[in-house]
Jmol script that loads the backbone (N, CA, C; Angstrom):
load data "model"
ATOM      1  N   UNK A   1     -14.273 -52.696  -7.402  1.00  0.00           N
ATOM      2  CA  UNK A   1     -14.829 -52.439  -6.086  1.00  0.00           C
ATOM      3  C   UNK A   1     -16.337 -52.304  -6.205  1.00  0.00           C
ATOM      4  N   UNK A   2     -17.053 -50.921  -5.767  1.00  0.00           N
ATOM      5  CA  UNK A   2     -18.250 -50.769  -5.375  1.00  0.00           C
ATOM      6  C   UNK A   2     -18.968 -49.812  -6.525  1.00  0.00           C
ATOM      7  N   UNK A   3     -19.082 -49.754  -7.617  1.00  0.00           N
ATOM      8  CA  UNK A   3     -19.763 -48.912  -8.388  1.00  0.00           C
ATOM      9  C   UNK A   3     -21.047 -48.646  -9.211  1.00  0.00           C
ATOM     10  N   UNK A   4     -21.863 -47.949  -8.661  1.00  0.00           N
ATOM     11  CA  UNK A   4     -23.524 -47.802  -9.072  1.00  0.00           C
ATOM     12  C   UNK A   4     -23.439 -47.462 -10.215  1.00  0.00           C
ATOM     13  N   UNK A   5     -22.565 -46.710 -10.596  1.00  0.00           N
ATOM     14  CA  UNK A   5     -23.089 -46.466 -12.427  1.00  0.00           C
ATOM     15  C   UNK A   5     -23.109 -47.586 -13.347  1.00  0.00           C
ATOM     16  N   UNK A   6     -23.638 -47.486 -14.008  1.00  0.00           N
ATOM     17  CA  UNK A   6     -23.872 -48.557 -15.416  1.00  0.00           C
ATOM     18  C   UNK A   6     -24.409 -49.991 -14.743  1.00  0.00           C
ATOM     19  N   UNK A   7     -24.719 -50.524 -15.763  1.00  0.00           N
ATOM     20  CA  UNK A   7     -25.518 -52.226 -14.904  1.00  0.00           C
ATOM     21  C   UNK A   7     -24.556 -53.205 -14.085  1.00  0.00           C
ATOM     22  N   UNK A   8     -22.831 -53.082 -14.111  1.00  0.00           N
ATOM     23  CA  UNK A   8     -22.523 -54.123 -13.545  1.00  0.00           C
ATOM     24  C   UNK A   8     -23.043 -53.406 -11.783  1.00  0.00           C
ATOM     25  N   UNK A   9     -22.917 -51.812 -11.899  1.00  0.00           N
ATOM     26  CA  UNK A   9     -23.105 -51.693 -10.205  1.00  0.00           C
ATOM     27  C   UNK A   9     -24.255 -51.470 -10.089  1.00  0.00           C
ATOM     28  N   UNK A  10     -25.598 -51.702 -11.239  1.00  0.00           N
ATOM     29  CA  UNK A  10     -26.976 -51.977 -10.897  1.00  0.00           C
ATOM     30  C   UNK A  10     -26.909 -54.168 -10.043  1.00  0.00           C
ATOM     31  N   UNK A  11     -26.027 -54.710 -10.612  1.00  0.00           N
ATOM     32  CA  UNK A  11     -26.209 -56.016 -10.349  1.00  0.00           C
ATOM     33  C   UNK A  11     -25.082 -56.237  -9.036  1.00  0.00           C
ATOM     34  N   UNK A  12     -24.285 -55.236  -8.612  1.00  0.00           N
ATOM     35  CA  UNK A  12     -23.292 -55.141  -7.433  1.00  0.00           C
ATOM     36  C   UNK A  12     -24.220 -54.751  -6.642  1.00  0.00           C
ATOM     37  N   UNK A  13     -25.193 -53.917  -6.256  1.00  0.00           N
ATOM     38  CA  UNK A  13     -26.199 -53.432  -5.369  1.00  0.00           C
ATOM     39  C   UNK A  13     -27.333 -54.098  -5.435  1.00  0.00           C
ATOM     40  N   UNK A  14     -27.951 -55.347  -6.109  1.00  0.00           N
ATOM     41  CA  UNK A  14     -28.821 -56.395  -6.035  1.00  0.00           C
ATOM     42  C   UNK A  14     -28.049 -57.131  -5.653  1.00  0.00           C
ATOM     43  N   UNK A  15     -27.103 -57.594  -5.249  1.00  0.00           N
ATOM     44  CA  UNK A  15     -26.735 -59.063  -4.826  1.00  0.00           C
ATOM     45  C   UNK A  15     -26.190 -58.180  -3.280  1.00  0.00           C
ATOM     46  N   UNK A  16     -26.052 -56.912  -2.728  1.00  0.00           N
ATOM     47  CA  UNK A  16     -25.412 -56.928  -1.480  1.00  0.00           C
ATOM     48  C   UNK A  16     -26.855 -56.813  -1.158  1.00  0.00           C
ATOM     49  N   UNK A  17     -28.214 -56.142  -1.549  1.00  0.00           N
ATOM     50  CA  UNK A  17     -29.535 -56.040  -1.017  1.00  0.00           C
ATOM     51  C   UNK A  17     -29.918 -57.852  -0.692  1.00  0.00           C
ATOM     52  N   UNK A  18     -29.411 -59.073  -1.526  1.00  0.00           N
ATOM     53  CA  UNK A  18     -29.717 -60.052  -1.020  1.00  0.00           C
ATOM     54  C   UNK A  18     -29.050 -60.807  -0.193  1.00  0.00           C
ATOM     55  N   UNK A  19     -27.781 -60.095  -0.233  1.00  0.00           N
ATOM     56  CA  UNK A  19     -26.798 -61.024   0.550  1.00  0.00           C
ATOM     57  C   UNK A  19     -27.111 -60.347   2.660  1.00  0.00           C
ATOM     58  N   UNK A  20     -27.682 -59.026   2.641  1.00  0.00           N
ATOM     59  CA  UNK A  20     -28.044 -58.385   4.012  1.00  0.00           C
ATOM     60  C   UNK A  20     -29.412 -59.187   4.568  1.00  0.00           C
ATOM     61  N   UNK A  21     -29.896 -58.647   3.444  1.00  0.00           N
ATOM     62  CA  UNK A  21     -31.272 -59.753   3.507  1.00  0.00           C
ATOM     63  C   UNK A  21     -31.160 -61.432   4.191  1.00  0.00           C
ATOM     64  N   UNK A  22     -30.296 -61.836   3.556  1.00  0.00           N
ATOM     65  CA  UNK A  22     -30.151 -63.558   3.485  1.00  0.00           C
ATOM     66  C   UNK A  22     -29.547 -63.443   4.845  1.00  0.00           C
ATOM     67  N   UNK A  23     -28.552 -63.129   5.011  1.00  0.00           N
ATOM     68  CA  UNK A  23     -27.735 -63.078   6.534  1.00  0.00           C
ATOM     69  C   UNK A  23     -28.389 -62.207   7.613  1.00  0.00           C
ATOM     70  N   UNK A  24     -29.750 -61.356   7.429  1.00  0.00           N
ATOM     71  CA  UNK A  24     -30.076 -60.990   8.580  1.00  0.00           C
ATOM     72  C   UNK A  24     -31.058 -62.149   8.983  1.00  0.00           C
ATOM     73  N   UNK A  25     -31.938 -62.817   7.465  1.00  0.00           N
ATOM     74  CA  UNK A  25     -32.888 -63.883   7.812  1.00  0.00           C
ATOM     75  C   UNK A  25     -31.969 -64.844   8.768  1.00  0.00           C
ATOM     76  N   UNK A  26     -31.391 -65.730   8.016  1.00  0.00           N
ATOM     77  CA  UNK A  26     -30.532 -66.935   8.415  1.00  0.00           C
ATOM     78  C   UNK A  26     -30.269 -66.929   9.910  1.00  0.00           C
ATOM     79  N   UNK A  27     -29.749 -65.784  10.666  1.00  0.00           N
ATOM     80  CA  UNK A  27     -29.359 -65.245  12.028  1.00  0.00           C
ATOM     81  C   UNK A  27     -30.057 -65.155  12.683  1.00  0.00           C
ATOM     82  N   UNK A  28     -31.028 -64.782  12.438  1.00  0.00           N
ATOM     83  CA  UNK A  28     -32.620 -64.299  13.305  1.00  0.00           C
ATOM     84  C   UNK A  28     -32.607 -65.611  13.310  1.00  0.00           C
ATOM     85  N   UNK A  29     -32.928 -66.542  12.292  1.00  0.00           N
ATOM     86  CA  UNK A  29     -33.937 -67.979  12.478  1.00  0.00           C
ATOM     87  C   UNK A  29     -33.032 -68.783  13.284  1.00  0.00           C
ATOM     88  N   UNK A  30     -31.558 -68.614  13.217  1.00  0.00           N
ATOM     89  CA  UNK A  30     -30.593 -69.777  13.996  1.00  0.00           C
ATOM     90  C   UNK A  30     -30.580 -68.733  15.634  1.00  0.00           C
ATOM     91  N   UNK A  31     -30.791 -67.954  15.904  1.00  0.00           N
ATOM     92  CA  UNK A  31     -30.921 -67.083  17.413  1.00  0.00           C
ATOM     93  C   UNK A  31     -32.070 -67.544  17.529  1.00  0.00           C
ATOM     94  N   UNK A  32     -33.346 -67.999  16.848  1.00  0.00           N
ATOM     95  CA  UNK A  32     -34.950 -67.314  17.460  1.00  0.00           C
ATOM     96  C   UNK A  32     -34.639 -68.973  18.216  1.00  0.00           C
ATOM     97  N   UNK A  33     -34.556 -70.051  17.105  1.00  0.00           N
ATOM     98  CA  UNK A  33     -34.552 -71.470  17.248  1.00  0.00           C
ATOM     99  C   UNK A  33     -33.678 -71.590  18.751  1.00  0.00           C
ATOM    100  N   UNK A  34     -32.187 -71.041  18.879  1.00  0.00           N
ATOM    101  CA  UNK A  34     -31.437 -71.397  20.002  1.00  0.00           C
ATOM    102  C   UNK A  34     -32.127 -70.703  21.355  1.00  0.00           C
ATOM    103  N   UNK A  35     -32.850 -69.558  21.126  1.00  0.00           N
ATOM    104  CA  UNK A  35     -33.546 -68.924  22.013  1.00  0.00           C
ATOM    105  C   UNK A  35     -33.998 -69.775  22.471  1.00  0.00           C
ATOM    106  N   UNK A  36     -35.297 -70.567  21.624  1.00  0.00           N
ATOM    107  CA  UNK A  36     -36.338 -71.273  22.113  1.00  0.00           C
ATOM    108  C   UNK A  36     -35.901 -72.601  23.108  1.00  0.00           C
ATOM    109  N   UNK A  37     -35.051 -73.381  22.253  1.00  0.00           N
ATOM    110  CA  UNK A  37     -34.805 -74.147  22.873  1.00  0.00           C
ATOM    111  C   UNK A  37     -33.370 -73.798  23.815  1.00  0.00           C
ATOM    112  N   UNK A  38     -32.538 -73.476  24.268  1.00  0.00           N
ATOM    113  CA  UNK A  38     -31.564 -72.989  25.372  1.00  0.00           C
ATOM    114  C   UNK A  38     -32.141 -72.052  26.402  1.00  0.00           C
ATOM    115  N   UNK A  39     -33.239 -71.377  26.029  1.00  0.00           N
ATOM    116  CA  UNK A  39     -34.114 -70.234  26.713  1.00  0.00           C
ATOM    117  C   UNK A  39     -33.142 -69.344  27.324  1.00  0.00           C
ATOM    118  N   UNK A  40     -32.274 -68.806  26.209  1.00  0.00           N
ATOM    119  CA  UNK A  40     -30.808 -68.008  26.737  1.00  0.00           C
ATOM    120  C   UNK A  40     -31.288 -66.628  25.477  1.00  0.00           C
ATOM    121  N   UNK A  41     -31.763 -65.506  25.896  1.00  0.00           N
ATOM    122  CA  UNK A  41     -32.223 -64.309  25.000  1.00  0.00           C
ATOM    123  C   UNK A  41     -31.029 -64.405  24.410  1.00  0.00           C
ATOM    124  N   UNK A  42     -29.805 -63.937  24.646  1.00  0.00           N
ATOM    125  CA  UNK A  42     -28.775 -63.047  24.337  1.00  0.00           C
ATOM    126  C   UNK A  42     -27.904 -63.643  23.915  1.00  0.00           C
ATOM    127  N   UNK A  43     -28.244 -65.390  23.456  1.00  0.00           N
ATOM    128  CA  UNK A  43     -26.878 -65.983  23.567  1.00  0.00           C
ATOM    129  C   UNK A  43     -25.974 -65.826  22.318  1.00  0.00           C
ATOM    130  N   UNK A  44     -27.171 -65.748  21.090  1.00  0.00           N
ATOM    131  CA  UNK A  44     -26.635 -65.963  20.103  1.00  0.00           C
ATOM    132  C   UNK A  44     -25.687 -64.801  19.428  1.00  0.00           C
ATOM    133  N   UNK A  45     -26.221 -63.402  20.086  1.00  0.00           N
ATOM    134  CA  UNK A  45     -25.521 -62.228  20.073  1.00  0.00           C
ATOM    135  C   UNK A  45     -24.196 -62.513  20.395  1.00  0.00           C
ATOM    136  N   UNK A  46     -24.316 -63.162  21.767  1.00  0.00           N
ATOM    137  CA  UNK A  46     -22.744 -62.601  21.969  1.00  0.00           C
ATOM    138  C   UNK A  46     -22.174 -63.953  21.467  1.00  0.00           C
ATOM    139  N   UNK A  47     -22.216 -65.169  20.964  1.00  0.00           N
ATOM    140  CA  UNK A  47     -21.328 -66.072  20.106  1.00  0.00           C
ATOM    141  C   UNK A  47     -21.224 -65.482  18.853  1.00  0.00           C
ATOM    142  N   UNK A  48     -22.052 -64.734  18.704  1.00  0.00           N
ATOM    143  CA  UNK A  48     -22.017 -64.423  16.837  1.00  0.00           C
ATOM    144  C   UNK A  48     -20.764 -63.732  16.442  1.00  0.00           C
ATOM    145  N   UNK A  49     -19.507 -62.653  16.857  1.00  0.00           N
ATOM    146  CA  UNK A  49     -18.300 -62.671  16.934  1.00  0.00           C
ATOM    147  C   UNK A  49     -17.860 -64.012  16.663  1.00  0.00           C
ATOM    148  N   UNK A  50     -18.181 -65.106  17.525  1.00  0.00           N
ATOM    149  CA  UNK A  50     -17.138 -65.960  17.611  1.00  0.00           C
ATOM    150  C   UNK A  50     -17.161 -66.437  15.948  1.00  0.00           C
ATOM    151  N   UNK A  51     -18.698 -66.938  16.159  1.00  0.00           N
ATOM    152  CA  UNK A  51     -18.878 -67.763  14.647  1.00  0.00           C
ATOM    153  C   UNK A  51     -18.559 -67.189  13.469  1.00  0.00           C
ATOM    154  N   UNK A  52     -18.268 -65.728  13.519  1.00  0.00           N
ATOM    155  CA  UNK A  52     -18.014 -64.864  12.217  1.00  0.00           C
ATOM    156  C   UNK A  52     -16.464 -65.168  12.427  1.00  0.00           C
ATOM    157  N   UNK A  53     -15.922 -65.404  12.941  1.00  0.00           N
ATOM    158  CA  UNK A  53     -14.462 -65.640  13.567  1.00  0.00           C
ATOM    159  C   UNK A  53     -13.797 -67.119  12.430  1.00  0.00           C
ATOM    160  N   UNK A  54     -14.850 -68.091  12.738  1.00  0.00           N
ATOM    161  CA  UNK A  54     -14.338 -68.939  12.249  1.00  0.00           C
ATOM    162  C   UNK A  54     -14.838 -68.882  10.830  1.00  0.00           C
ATOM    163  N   UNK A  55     -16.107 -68.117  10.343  1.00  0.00           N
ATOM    164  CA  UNK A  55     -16.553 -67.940   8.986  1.00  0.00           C
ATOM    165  C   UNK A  55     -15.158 -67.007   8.410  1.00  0.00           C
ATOM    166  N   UNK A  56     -14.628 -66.218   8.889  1.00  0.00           N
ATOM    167  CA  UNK A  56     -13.580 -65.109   8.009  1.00  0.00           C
ATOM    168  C   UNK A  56     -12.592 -65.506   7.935  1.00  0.00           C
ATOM    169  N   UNK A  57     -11.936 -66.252   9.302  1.00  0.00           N
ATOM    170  CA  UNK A  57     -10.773 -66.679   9.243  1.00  0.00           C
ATOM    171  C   UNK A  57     -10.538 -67.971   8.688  1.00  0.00           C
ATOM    172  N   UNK A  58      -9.422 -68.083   8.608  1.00  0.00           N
ATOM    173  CA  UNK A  58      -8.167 -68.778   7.182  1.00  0.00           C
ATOM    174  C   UNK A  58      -7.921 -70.236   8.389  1.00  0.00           C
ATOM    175  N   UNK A  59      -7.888 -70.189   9.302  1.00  0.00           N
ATOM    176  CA  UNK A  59      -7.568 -71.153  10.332  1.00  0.00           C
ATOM    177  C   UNK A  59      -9.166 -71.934  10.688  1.00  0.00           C
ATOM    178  N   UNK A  60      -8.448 -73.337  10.725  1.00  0.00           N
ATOM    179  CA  UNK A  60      -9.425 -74.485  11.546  1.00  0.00           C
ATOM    180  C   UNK A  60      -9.693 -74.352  12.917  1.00  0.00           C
ATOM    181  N   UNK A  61     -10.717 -74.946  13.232  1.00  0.00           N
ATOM    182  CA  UNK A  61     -11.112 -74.638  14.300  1.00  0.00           C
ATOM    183  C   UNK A  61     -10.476 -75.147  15.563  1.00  0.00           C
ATOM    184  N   UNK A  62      -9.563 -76.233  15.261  1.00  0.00           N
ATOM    185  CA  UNK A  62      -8.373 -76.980  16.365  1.00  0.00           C
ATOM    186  C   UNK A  62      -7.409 -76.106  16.302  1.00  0.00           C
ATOM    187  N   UNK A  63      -7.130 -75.069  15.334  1.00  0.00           N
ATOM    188  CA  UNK A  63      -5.639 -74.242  15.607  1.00  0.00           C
ATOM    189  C   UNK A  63      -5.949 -73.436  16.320  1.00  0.00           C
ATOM    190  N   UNK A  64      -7.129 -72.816  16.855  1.00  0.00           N
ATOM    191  CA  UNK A  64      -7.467 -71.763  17.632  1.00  0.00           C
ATOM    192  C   UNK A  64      -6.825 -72.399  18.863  1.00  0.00           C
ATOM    193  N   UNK A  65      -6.849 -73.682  19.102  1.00  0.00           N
ATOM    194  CA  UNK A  65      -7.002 -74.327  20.614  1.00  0.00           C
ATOM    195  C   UNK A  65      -5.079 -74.726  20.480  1.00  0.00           C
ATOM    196  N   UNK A  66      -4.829 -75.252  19.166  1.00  0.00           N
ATOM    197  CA  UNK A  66      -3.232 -76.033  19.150  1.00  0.00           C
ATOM    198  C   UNK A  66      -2.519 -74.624  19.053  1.00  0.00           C
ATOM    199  N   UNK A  67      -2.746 -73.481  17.769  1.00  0.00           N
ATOM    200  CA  UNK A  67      -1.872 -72.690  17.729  1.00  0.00           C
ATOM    201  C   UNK A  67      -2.376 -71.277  17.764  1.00  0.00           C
ATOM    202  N   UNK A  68      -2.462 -71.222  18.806  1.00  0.00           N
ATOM    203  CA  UNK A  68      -3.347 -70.079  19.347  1.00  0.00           C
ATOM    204  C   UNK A  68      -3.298 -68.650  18.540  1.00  0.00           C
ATOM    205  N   UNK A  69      -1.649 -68.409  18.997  1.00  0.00           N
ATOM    206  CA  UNK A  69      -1.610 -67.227  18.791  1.00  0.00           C
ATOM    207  C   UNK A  69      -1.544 -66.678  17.269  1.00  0.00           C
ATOM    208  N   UNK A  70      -0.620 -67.401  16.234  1.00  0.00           N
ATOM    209  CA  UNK A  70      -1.046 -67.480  14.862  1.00  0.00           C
ATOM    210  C   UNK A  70      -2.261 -67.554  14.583  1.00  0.00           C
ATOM    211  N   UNK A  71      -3.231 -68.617  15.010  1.00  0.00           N
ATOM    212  CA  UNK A  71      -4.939 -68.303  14.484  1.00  0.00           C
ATOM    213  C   UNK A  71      -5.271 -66.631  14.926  1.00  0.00           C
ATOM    214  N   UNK A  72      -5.379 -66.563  16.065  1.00  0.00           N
ATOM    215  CA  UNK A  72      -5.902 -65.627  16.787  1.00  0.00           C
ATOM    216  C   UNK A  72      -5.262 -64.009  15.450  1.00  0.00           C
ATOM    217  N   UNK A  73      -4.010 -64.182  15.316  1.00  0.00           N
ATOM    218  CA  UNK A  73      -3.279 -63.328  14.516  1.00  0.00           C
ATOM    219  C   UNK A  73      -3.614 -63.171  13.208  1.00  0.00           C
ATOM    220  N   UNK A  74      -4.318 -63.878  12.380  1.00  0.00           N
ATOM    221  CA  UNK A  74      -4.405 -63.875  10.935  1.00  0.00           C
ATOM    222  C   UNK A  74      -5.668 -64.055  10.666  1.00  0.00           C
ATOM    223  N   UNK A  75      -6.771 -64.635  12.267  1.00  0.00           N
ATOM    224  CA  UNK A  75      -7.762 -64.032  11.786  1.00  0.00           C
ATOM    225  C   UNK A  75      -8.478 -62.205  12.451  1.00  0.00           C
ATOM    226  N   UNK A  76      -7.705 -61.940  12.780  1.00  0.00           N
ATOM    227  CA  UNK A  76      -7.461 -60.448  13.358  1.00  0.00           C
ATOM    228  C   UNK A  76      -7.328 -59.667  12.106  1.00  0.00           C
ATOM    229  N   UNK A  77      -6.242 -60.285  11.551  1.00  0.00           N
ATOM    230  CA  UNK A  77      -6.087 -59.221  10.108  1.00  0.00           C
ATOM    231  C   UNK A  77      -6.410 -59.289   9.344  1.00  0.00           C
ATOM    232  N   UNK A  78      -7.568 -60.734   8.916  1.00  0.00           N
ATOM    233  CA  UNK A  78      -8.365 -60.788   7.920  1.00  0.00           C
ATOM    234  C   UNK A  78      -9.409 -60.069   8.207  1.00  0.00           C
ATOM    235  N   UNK A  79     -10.024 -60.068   9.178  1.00  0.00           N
ATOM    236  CA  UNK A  79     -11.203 -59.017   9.839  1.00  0.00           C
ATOM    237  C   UNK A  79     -10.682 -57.608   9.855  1.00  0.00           C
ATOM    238  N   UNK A  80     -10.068 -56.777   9.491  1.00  0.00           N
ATOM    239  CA  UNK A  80      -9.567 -55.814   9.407  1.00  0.00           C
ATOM    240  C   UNK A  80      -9.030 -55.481   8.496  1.00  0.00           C
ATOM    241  N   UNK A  81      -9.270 -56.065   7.388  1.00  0.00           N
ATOM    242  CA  UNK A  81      -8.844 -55.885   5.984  1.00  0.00           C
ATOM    243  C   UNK A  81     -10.253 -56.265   5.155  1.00  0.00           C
ATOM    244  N   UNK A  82     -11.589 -56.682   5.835  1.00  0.00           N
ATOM    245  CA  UNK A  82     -12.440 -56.792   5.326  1.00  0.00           C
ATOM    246  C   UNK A  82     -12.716 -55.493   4.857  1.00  0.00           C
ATOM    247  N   UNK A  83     -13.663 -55.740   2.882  1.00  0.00           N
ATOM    248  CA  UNK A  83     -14.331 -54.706   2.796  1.00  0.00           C
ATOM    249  C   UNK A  83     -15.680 -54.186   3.091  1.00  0.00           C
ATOM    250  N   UNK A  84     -15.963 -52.773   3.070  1.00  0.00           N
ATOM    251  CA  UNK A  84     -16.968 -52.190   3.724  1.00  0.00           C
ATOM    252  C   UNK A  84     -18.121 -53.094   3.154  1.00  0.00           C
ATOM    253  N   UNK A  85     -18.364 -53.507   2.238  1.00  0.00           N
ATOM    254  CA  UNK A  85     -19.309 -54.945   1.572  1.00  0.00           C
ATOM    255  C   UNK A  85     -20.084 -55.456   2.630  1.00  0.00           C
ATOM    256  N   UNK A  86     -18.433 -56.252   2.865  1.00  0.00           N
ATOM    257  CA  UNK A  86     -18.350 -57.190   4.078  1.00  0.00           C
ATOM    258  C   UNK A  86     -18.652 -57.087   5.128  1.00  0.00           C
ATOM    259  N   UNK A  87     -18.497 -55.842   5.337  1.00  0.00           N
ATOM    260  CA  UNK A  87     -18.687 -55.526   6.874  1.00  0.00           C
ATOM    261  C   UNK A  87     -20.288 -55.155   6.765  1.00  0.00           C
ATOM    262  N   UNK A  88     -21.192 -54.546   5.807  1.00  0.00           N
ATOM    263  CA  UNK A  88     -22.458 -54.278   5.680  1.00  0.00           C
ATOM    264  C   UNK A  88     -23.185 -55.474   5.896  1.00  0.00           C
ATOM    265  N   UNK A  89     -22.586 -56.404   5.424  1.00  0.00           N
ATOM    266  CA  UNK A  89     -23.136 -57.890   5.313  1.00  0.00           C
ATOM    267  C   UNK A  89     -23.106 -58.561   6.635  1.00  0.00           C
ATOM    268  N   UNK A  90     -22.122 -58.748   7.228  1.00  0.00           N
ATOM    269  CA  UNK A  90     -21.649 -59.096   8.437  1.00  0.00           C
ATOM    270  C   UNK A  90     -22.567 -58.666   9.503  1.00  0.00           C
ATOM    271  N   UNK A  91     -22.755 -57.499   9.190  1.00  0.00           N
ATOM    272  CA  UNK A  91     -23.192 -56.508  10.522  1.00  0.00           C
ATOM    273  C   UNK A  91     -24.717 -56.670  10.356  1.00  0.00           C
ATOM    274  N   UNK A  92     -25.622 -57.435   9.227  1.00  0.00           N
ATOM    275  CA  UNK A  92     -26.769 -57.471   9.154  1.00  0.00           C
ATOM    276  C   UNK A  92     -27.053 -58.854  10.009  1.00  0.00           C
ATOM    277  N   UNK A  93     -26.010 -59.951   9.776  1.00  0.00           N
ATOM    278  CA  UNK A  93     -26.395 -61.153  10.726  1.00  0.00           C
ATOM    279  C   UNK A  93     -26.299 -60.908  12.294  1.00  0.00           C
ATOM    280  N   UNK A  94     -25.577 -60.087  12.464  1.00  0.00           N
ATOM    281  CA  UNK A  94     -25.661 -59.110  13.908  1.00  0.00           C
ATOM    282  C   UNK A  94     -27.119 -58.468  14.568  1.00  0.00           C
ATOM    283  N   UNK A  95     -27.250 -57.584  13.708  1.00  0.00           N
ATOM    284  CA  UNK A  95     -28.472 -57.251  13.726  1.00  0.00           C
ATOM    285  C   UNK A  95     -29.859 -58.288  13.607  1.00  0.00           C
ATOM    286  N   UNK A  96     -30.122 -59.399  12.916  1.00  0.00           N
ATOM    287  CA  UNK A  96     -30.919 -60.373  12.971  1.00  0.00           C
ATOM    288  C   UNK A  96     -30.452 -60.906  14.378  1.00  0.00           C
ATOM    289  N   UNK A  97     -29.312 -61.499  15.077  1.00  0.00           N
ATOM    290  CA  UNK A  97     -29.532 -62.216  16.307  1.00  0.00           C
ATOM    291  C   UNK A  97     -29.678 -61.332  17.282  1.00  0.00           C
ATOM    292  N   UNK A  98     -30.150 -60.146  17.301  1.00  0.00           N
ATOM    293  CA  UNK A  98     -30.404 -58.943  18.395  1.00  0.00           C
ATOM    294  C   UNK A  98     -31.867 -58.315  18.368  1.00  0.00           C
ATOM    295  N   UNK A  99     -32.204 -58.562  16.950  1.00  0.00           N
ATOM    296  CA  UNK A  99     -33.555 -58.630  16.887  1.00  0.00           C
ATOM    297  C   UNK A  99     -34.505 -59.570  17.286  1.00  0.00           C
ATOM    298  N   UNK A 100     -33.455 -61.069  17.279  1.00  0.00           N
ATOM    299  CA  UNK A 100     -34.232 -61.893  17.708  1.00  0.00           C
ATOM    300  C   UNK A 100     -34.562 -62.076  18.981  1.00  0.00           C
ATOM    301  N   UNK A 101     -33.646 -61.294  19.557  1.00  0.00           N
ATOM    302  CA  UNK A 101     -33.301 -61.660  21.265  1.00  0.00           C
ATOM    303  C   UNK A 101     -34.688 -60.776  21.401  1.00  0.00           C
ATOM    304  N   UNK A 102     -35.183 -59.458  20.945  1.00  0.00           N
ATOM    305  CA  UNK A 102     -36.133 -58.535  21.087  1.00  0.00           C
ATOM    306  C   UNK A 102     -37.216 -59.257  20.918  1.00  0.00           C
ATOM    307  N   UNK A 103     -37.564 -59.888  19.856  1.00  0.00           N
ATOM    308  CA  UNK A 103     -39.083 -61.066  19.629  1.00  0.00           C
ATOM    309  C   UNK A 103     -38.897 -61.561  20.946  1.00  0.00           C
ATOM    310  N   UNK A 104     -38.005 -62.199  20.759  1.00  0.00           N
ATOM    311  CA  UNK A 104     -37.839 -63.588  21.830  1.00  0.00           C
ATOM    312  C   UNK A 104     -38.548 -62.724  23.303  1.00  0.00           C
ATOM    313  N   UNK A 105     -38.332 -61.771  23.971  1.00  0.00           N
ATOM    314  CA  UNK A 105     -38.277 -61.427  24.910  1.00  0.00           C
ATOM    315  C   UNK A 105     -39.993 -60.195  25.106  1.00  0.00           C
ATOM    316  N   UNK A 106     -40.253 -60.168  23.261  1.00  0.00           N
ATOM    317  CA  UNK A 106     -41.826 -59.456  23.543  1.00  0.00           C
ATOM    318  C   UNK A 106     -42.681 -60.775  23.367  1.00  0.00           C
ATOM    319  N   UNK A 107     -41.915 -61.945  22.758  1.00  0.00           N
ATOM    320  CA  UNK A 107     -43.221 -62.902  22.376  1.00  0.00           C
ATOM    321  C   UNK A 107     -43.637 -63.390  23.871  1.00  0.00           C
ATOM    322  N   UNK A 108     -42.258 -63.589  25.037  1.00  0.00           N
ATOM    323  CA  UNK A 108     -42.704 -64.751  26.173  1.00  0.00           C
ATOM    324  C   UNK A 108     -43.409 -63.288  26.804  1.00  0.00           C
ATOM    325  N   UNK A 109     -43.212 -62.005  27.101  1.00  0.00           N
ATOM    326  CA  UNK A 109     -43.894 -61.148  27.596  1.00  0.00           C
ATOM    327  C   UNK A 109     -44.972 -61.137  27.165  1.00  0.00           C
ATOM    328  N   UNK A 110     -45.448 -61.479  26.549  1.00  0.00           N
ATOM    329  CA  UNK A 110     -47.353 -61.532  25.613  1.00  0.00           C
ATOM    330  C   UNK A 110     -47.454 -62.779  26.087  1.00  0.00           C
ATOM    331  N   UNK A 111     -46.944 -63.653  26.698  1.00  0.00           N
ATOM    332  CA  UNK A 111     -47.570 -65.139  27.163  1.00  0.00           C
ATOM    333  C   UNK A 111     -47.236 -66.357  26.696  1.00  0.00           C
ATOM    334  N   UNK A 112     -46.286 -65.970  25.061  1.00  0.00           N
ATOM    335  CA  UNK A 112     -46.241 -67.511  24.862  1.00  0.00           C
ATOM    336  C   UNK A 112     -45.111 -67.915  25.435  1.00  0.00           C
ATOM    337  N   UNK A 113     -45.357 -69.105  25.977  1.00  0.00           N
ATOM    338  CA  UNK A 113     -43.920 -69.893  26.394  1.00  0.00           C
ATOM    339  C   UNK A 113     -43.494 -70.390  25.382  1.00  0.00           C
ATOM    340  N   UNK A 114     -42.118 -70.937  25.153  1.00  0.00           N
ATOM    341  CA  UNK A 114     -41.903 -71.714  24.002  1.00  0.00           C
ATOM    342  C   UNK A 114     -41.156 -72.723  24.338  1.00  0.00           C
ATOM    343  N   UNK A 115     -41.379 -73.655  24.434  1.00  0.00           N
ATOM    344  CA  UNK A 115     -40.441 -75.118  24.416  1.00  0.00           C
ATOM    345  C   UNK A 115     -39.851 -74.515  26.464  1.00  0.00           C
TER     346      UNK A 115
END
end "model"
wireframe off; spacefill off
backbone 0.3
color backbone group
């Protein structure tokens, strides 16, 4: 699991510091970009559930639509069996597309338009 003592949980706590890092960047830059061009603040917030949906879950993206309720079901309990890791990680690409919505919404308030 998760353990700080000795170097393997010195090198378990460098790779979740890059993996929060990497997924809050990545999120911000794919929200700031859809901001700009959709000129929708908030959009990427509220799809970002979805897209973590199809990142966790075990099902294609046509079974959501052919077999609903099995997708819908197994990726429910894969998300709920995630570990706290995961969920630290997860919850940082969250945080990047909510931050972005915040730029997005002080940059056009200071004047710049964008696209």
């Amino acid at each position: 699991m998760f353990y700080i003592n000795g170097m393997e949980g010195d090198i378990v706590l460098i790779q979740l510091i890059v993996s929060v890092l990497l997924y809050f960047v990545i999120f911000f830059g794919i929200a700031f970009i859809l901001n700009m061009l959709l000129r929708r603040t908030w959009l990427m917030a509220i799809l970002y559930p979805f897209v973590i949906s199809l990142i966790v879950g075990d099902s294609s993206f046509s079974e959501y639509f052919t077999n609903t309720g099995e997708a819908f079901s197994s990726t429910f309990t894969k998300m709920t069996s995630l570990a706290p890791v995961d969920i630290i990680i997860l919850s940082s690409g969250l945080v990047g597309t909510i931050v972005s919505g915040f730029v997005i919404k002080f940059l056009r308030k200071s004047g710049y338009q964008m696209f």
